[in-house]
N, C-alpha and C positions, 0 to 999 in steps of 0.2 A: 726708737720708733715704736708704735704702742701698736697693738696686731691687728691687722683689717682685717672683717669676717668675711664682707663681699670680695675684696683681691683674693683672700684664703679662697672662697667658692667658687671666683673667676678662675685660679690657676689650679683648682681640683678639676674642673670643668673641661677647660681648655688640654688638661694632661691625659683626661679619660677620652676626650677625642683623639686626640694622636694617638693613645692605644686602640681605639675600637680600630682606626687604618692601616694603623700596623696587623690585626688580625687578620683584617678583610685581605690586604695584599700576604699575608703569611698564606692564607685560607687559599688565596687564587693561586698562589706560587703551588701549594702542594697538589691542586687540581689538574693544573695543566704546567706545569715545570718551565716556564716560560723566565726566559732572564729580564724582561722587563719586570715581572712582579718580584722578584728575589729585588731590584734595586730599589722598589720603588719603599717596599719590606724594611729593607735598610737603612734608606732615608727617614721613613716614618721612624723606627728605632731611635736614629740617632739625634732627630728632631726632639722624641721624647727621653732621651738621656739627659741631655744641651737640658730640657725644661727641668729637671729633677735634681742636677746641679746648680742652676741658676734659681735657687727659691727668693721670692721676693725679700727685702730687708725685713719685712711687716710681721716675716713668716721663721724667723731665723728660730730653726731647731735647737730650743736650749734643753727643751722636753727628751730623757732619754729613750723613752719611751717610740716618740716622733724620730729619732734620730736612726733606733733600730729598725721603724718601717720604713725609712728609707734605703736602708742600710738591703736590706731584702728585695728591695725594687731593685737593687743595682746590681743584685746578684741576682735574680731572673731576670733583668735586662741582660747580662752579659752570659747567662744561661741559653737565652733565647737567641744573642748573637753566634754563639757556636755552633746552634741546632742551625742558622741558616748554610754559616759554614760548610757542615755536614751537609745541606743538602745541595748547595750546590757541588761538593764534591761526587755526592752519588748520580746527579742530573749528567756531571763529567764523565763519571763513569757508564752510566748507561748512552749516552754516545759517542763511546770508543767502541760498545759492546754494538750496537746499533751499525757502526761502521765496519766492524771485522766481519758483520753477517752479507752486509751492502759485498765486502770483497773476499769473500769465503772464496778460496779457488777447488773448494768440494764438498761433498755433505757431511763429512766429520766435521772438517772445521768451521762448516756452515753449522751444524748442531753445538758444537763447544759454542761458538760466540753465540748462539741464542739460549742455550742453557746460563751462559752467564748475562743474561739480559732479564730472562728469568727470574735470576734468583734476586738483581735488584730491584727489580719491580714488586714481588711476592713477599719478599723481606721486611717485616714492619721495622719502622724508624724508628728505637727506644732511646 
């Protein structure tokens, strides 16, 4: 099959928009910690995995060149799936800590569970 320049532009196009959505819901998810935006984050993700494996016939990576930037995309695709990972783990974590303060039966252990509420909040995500 001989390579289409407009399909090649159409599915660069079409793959940079499901990245800008996945930002946007990465971006909203980190703002307000909401589990609607981690899934929606996840969706857009794995909408644009699905498109980065499925390249058109037109477009078959014989280029090794081509082959290694995709090769990078799959690994900060699946970079960026653990970071969400990770954050819904800390969102887990910050309400258990959120909840032992809610049932503190005193001000020590009312102060422990908000020091460790603290420190996940404060703590930058590396």
């Amino acid at each position: 099959m001989d390579y289409d320049e407009e399909l090649h532009k159409a599915w660069v196009d079409a793959c940079m928009d499901v990245a800008h959505d996945f930002a946007d819901e990465y971006c909203n998810m980190q703002c307000d910690g909401t589990r609607s935006h981690l899934e929606a984050a996840t969706a857009h993700r794995t909408k644009l995995r699905n498109m980065l494996w499925d390249v058109p016939a037109s477009m078959a990576l014989t280029d090794p060149e081509l082959r290694t930037g995709v090769e990078l995309q799959r690994k900060e695709i699946d970079r960026l799936k653990q970071q969400l990972r990770d954050e819904g783990d800390r969102i887990a974590e910050l309400k258990r800590a959120i909840e032992a303060m809610r049932v503190a039966g005193g001000a020590d252990e009312f102060q422990m569970a908000f020091d460790m509420a603290k420190a996940l909040i404060v703590t930058p995500n590396f």
